[in-house]
Every structure is written in C-alpha cells, then in structure tokens.
N, CA, C, O and CB atoms as a CASP TS submission, in Angstrom:
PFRMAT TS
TARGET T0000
AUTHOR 0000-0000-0000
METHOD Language model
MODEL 1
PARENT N/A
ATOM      1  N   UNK     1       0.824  -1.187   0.000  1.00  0.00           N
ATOM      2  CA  UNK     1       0.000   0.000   0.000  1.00  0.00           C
ATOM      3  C   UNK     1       0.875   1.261   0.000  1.00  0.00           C
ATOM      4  O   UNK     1       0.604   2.309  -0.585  1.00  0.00           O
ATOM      5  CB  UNK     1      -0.941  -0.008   1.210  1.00  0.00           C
ATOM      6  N   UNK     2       1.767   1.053   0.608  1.00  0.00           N
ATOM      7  CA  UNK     2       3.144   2.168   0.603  1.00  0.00           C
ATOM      8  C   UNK     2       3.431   2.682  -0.410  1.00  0.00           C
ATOM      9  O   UNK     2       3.417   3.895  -0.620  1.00  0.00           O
ATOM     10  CB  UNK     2       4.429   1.712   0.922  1.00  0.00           C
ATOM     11  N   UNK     3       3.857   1.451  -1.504  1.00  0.00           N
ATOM     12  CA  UNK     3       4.341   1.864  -2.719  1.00  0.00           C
ATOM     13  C   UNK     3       3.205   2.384  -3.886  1.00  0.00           C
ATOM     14  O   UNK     3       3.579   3.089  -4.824  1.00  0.00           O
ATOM     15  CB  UNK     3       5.143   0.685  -3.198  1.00  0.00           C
ATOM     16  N   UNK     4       2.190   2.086  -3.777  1.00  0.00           N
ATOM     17  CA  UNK     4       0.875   2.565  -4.019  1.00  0.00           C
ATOM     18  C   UNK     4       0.529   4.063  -4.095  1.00  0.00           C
ATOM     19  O   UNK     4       0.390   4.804  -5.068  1.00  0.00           O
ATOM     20  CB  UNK     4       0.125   2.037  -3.065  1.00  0.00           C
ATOM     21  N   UNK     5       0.405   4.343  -2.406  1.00  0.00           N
ATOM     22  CA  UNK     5      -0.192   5.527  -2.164  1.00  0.00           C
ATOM     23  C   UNK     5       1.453   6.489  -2.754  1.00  0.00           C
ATOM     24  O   UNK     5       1.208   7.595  -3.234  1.00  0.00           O
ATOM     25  CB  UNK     5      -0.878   5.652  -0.239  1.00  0.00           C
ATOM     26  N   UNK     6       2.493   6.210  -2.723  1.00  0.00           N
ATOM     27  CA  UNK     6       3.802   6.619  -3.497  1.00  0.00           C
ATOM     28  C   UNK     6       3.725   6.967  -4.854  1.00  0.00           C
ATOM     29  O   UNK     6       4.245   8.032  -5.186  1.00  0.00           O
ATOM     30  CB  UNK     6       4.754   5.592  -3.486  1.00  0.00           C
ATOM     31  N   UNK     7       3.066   6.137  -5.866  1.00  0.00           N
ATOM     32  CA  UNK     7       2.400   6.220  -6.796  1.00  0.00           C
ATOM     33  C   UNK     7       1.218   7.187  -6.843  1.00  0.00           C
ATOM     34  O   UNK     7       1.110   8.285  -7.388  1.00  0.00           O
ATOM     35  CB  UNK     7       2.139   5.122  -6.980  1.00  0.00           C
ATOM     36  N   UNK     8       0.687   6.737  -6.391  1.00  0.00           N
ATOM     37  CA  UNK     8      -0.738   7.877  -6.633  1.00  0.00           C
ATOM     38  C   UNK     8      -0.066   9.297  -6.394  1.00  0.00           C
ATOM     39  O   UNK     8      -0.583  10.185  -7.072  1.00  0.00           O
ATOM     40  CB  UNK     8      -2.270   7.654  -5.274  1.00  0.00           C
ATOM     41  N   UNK     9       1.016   9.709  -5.542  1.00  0.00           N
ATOM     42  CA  UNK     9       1.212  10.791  -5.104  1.00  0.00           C
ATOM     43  C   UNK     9       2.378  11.671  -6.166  1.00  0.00           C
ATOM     44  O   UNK     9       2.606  12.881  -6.132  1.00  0.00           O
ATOM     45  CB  UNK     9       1.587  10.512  -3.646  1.00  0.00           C
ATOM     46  N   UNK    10       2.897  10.809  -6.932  1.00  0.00           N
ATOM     47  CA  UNK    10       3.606  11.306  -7.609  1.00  0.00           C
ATOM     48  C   UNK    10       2.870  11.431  -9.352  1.00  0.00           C
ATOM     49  O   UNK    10       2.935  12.339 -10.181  1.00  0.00           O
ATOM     50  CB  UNK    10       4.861  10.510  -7.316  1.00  0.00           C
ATOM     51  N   UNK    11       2.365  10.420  -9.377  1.00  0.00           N
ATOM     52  CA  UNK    11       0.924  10.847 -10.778  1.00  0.00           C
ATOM     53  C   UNK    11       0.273  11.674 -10.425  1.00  0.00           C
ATOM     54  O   UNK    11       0.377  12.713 -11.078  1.00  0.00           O
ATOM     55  CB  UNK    11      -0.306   9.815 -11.231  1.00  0.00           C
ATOM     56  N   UNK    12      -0.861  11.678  -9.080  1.00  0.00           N
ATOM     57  CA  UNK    12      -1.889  12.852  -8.971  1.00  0.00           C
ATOM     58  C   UNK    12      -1.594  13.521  -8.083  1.00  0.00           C
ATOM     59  O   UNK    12      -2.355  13.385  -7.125  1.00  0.00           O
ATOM     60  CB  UNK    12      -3.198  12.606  -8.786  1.00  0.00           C
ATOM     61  N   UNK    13      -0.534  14.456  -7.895  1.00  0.00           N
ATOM     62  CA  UNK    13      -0.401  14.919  -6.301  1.00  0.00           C
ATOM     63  C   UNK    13      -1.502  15.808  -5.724  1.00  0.00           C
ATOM     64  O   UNK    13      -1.326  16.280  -4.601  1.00  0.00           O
ATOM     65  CB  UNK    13       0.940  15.768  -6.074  1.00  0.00           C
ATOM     66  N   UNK    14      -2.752  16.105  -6.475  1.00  0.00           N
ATOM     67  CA  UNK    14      -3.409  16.759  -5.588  1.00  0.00           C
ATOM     68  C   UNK    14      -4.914  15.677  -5.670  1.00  0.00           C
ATOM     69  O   UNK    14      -6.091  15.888  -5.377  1.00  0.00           O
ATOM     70  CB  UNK    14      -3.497  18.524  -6.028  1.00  0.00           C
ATOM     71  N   UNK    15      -4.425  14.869  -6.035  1.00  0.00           N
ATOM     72  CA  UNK    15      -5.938  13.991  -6.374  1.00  0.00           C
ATOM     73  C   UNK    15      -6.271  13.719  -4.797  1.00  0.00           C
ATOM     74  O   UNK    15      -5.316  13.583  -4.032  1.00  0.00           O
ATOM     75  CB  UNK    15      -5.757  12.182  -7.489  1.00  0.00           C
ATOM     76  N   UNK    16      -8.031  13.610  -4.136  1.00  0.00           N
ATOM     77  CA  UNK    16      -8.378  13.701  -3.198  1.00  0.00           C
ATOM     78  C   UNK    16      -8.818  12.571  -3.185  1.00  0.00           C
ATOM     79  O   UNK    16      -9.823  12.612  -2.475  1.00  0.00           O
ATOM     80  CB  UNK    16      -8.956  14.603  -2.924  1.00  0.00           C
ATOM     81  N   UNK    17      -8.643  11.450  -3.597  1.00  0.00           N
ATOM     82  CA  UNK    17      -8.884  10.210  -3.373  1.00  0.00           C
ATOM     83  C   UNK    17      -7.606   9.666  -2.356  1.00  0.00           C
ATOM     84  O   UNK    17      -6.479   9.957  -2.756  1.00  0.00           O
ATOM     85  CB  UNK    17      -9.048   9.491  -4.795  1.00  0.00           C
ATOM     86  N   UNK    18      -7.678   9.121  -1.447  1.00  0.00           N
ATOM     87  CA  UNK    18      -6.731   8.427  -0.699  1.00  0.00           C
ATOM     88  C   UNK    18      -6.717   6.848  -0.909  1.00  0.00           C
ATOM     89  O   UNK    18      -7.754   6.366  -0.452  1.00  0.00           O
ATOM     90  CB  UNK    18      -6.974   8.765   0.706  1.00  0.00           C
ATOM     91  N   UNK    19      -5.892   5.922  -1.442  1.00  0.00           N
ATOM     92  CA  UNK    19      -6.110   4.669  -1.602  1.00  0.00           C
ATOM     93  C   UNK    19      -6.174   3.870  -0.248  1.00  0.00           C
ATOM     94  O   UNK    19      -5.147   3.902   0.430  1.00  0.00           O
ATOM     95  CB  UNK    19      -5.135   4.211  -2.480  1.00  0.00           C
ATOM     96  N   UNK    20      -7.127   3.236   0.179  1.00  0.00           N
ATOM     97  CA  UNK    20      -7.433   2.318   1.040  1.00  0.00           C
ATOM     98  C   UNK    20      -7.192   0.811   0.605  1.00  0.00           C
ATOM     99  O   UNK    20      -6.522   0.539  -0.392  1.00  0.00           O
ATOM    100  CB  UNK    20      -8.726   2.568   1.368  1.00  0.00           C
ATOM    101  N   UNK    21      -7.763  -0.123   1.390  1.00  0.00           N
ATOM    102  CA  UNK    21      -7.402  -1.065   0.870  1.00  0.00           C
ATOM    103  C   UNK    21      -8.630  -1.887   0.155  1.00  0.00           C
ATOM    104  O   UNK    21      -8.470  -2.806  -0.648  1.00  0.00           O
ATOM    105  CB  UNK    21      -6.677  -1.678   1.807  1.00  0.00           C
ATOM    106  N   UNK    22     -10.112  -1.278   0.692  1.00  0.00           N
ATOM    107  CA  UNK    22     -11.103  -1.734   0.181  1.00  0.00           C
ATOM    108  C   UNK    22     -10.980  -0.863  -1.388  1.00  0.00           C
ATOM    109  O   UNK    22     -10.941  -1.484  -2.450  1.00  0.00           O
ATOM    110  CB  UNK    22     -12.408  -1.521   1.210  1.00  0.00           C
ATOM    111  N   UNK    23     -10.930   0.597  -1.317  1.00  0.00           N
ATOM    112  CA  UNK    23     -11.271   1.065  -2.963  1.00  0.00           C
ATOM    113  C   UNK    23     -10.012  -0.087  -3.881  1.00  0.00           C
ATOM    114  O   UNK    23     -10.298  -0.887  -4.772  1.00  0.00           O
ATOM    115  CB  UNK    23     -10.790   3.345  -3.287  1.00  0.00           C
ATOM    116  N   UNK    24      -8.869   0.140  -3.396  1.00  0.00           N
ATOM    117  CA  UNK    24      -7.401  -0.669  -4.409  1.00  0.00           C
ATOM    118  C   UNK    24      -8.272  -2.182  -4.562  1.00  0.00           C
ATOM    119  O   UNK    24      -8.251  -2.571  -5.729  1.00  0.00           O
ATOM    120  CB  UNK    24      -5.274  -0.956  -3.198  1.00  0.00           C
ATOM    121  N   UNK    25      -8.950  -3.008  -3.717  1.00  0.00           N
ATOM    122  CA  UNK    25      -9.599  -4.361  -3.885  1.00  0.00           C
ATOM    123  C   UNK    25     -10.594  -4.030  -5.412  1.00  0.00           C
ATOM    124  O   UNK    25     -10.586  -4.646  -6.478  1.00  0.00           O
ATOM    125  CB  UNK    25     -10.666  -4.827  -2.246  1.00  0.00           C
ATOM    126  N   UNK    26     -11.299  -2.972  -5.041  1.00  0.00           N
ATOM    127  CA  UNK    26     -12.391  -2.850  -5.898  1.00  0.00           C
ATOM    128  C   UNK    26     -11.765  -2.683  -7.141  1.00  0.00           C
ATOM    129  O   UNK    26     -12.262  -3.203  -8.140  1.00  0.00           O
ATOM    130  CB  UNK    26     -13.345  -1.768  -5.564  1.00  0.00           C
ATOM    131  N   UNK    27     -10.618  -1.948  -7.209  1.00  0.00           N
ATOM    132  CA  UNK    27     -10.332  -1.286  -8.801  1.00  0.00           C
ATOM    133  C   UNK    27      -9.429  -2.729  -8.867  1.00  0.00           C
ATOM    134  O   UNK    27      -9.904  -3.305  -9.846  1.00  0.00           O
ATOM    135  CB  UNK    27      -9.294   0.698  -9.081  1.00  0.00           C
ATOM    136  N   UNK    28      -8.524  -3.457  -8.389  1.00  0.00           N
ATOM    137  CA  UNK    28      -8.207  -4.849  -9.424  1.00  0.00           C
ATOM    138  C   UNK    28      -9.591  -5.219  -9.700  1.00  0.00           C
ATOM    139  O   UNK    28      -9.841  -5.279 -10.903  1.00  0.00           O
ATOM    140  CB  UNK    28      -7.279  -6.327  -8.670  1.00  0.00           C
ATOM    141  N   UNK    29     -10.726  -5.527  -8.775  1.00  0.00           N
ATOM    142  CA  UNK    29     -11.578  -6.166  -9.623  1.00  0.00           C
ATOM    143  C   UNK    29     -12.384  -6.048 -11.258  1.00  0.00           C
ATOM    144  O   UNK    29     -12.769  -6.741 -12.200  1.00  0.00           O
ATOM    145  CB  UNK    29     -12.294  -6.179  -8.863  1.00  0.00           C
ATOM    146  N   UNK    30     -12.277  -4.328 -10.669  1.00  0.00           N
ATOM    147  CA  UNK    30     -13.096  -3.743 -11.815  1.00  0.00           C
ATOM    148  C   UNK    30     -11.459  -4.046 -13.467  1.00  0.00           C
ATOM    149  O   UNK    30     -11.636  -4.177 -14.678  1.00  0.00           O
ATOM    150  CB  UNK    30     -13.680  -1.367 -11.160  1.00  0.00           C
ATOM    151  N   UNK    31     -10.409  -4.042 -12.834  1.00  0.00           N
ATOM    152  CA  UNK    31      -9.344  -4.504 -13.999  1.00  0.00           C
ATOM    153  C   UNK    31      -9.454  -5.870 -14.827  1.00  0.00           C
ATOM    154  O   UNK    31      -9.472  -6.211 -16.010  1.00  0.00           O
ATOM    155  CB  UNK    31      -7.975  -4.616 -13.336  1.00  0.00           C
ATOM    156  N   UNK    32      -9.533  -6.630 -13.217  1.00  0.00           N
ATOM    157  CA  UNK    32     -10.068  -8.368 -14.029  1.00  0.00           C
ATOM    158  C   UNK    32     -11.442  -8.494 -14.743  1.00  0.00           C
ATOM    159  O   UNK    32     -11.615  -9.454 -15.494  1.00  0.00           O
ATOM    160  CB  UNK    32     -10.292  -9.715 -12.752  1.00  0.00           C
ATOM    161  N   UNK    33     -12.552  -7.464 -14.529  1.00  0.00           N
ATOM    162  CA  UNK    33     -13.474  -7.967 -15.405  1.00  0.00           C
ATOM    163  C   UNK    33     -13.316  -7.081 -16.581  1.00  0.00           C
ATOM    164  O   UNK    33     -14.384  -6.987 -17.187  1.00  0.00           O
ATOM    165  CB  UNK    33     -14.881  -8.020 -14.837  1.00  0.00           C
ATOM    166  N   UNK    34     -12.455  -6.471 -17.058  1.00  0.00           N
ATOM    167  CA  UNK    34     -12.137  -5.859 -18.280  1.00  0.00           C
ATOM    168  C   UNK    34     -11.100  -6.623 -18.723  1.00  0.00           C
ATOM    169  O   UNK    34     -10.956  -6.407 -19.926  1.00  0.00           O
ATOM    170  CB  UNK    34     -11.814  -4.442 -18.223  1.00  0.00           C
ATOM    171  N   UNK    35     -10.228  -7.498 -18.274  1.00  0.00           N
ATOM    172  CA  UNK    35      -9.393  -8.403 -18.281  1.00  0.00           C
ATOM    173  C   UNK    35      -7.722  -7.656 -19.003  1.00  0.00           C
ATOM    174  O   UNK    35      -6.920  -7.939 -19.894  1.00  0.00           O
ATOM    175  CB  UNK    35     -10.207  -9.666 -19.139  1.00  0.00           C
ATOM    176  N   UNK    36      -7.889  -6.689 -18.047  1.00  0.00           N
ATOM    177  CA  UNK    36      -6.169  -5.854 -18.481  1.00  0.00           C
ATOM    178  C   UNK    36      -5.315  -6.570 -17.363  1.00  0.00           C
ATOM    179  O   UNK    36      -4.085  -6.593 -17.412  1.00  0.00           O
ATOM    180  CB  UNK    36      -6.018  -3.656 -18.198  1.00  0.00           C
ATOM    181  N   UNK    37      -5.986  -7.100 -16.443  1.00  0.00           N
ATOM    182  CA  UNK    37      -4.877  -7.828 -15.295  1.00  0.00           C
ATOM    183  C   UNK    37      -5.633  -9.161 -14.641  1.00  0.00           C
ATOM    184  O   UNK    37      -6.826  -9.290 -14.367  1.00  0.00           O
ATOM    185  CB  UNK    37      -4.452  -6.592 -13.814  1.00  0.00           C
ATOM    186  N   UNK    38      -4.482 -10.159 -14.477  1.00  0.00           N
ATOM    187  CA  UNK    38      -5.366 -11.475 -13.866  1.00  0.00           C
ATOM    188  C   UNK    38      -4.365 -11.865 -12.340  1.00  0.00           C
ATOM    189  O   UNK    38      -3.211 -11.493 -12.130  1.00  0.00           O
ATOM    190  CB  UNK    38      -5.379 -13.155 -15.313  1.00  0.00           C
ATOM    191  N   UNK    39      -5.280 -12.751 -11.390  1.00  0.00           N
ATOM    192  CA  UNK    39      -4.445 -12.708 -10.479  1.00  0.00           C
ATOM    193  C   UNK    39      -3.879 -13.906 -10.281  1.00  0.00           C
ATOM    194  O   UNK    39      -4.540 -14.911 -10.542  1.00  0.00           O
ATOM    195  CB  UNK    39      -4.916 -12.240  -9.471  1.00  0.00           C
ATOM    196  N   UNK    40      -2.683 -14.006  -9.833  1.00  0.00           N
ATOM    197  CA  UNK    40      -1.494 -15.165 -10.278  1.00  0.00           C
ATOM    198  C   UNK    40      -2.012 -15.794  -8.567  1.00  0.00           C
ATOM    199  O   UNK    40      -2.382 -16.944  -8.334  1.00  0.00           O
ATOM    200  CB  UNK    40       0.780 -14.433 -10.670  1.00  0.00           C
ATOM    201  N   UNK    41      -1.923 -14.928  -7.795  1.00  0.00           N
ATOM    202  CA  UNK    41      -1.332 -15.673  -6.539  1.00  0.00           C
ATOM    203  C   UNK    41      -2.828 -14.844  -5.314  1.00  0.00           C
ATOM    204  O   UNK    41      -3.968 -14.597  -5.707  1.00  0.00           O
ATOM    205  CB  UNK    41       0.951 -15.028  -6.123  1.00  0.00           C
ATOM    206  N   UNK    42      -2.511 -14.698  -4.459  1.00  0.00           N
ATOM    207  CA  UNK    42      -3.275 -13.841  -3.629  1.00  0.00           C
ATOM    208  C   UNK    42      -2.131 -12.756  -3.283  1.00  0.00           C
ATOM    209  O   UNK    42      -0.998 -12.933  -2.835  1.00  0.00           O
ATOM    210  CB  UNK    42      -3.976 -14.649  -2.289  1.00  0.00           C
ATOM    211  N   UNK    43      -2.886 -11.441  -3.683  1.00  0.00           N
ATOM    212  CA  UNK    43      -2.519 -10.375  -3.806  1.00  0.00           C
ATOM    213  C   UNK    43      -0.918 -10.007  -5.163  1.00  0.00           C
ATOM    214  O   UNK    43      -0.148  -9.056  -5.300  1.00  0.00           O
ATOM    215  CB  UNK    43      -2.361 -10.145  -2.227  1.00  0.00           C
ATOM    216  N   UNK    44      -1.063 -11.143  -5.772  1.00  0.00           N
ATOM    217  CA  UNK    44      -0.318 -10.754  -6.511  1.00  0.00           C
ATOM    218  C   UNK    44      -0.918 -11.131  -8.106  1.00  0.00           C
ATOM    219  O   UNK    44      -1.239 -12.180  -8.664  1.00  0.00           O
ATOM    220  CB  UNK    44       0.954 -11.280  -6.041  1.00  0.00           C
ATOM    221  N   UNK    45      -0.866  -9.044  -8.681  1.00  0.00           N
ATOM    222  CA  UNK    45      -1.429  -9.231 -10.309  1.00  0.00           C
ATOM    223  C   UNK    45      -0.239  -9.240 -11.179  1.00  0.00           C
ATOM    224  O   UNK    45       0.978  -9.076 -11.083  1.00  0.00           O
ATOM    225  CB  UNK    45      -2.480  -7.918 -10.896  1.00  0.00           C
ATOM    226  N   UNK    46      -1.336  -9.564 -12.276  1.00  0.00           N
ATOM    227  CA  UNK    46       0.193  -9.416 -13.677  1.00  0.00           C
ATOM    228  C   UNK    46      -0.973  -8.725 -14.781  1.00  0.00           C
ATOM    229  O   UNK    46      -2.159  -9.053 -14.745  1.00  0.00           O
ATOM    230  CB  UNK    46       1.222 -11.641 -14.591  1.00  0.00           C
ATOM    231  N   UNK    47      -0.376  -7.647 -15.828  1.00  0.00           N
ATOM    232  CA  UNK    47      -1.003  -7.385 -16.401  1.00  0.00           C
ATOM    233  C   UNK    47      -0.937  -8.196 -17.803  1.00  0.00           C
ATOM    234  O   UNK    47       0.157  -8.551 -18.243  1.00  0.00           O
ATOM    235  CB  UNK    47      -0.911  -6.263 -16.254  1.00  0.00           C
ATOM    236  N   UNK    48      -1.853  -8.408 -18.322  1.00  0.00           N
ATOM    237  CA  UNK    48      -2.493  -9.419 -19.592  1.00  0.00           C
ATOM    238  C   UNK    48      -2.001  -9.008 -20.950  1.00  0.00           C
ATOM    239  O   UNK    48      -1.704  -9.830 -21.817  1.00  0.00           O
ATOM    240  CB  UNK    48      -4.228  -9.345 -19.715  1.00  0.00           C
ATOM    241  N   UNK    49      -1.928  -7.770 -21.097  1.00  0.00           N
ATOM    242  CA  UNK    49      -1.160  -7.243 -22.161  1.00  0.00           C
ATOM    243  C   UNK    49       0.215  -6.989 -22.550  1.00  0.00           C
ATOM    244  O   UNK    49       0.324  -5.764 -22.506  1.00  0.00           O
ATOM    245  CB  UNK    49      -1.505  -6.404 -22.246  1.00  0.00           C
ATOM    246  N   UNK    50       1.063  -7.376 -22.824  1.00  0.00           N
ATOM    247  CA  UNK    50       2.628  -6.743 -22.267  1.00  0.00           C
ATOM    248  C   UNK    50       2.681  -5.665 -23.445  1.00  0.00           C
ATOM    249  O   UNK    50       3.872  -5.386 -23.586  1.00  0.00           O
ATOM    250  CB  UNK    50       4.273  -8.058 -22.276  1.00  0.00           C
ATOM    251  N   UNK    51       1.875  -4.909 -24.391  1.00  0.00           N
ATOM    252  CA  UNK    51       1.714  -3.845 -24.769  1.00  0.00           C
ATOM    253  C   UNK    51       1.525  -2.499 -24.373  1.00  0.00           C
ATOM    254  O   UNK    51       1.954  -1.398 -24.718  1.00  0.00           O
ATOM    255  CB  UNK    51       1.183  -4.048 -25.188  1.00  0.00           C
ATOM    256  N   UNK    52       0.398  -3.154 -23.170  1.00  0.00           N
ATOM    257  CA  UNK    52      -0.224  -2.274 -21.938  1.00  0.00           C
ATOM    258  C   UNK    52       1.001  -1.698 -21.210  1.00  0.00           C
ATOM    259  O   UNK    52       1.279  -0.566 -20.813  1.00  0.00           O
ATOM    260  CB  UNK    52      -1.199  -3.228 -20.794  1.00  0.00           C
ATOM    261  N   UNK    53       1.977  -3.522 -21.158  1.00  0.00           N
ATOM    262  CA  UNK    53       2.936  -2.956 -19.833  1.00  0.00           C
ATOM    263  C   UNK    53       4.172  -2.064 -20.149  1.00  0.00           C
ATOM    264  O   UNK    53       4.818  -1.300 -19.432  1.00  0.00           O
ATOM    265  CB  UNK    53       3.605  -4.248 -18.999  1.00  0.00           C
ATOM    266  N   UNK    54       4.324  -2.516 -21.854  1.00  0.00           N
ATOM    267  CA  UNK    54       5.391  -1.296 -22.216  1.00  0.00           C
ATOM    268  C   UNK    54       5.045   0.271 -22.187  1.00  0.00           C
ATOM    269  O   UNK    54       5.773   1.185 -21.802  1.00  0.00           O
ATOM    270  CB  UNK    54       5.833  -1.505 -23.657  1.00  0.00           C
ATOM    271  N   UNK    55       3.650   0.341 -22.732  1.00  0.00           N
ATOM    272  CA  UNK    55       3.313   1.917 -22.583  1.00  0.00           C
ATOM    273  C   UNK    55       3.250   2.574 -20.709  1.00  0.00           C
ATOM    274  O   UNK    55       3.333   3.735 -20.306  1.00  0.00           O
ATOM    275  CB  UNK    55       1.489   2.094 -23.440  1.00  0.00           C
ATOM    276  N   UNK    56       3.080   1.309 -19.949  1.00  0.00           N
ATOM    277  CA  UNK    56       2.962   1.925 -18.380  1.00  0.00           C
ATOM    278  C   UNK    56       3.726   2.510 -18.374  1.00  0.00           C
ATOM    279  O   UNK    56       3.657   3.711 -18.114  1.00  0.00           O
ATOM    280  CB  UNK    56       3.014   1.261 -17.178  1.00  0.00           C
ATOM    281  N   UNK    57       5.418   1.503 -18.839  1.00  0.00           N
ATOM    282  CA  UNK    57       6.614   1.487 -18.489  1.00  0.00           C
ATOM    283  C   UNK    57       7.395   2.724 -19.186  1.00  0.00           C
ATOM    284  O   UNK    57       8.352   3.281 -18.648  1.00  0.00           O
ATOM    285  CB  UNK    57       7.116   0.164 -18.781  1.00  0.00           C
ATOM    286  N   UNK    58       6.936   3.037 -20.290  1.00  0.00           N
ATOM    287  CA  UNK    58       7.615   4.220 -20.877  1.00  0.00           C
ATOM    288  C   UNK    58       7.162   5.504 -20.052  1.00  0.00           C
ATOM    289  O   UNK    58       7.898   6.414 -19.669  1.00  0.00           O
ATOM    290  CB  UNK    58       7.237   4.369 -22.477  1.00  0.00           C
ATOM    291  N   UNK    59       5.512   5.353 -19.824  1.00  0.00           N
ATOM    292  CA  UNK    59       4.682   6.629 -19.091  1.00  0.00           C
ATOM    293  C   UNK    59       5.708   7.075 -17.212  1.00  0.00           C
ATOM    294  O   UNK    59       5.503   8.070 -16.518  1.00  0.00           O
ATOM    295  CB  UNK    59       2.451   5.767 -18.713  1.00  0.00           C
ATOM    296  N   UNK    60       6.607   6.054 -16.956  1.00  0.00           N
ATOM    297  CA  UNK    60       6.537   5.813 -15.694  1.00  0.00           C
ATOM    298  C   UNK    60       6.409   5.639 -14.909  1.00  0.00           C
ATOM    299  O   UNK    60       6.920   6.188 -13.934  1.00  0.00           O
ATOM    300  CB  UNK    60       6.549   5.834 -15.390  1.00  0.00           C
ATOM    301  N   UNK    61       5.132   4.184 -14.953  1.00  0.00           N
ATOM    302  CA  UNK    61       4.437   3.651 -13.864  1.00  0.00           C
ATOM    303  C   UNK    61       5.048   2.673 -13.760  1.00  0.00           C
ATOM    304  O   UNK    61       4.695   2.339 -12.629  1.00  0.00           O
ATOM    305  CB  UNK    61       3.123   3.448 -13.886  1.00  0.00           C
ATOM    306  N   UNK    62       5.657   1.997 -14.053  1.00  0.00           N
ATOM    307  CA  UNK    62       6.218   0.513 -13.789  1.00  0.00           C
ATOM    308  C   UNK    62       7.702   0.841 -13.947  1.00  0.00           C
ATOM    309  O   UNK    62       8.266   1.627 -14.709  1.00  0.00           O
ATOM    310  CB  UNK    62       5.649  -0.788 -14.944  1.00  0.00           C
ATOM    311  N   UNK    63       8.248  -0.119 -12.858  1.00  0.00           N
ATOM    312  CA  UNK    63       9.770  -0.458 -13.132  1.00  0.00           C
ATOM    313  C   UNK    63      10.429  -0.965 -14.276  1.00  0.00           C
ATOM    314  O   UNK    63      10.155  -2.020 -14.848  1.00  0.00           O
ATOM    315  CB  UNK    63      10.132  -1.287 -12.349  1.00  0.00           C
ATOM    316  N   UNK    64      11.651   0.154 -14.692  1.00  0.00           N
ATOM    317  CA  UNK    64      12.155  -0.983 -16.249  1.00  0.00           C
ATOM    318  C   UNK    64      12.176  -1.776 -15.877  1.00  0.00           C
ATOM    319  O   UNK    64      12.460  -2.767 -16.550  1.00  0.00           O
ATOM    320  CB  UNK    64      13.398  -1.072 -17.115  1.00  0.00           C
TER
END
C-alpha cells in the first residue's frame, strides 16, 4: 500500500482520493473484469497485455 499511495502521489499529487485497501480491492476487480490484469497468486497481479505494460513502463508507472 506504501508503494501505491507513493504512486498515486507522484501521478496525482493533488488527487483527493486516498487509496485504502477496500477502494485498491475494488479497482483490481473492476481490472479483471475488463481483463487488463489477472491474479497469479493472492494479492499478486500481472497485467495481460505486455503492450499495456510497455506503454505503463515508458509513461513511468512501472519499473524498467
């Protein structure tokens, strides 16, 4: 959640949403039924596209 709310803060720094752990539950779900991410393990996703994951990765959401 650390590295998360780290994220959110450096994409939206004034966005007034605070990530919890129930909204972050809800939005993988709402990801898996659009099927951009599936879940491998408990609590651990992978995203479905690796097209998706190069454009994250160029945008600066994901680690090279």
């Amino acid at each position: 959640m650390e590295r998360y709310r780290a994220t959110m803060a450096a994409i939206a720094p004034g966005a007034r949403v605070k990530p919890e752990t129930n909204n972050v539950q809800q939005s993988l779900a709402a990801l898996q039924d659009k099927a951009l991410i599936w879940k491998a393990a408990r609590g651990v996703y992978a995203l479905e596209d690796t097209f998706l994951a190069e454009l994250m990765r160029k945008a600066g959401m994901l680690d090279p």
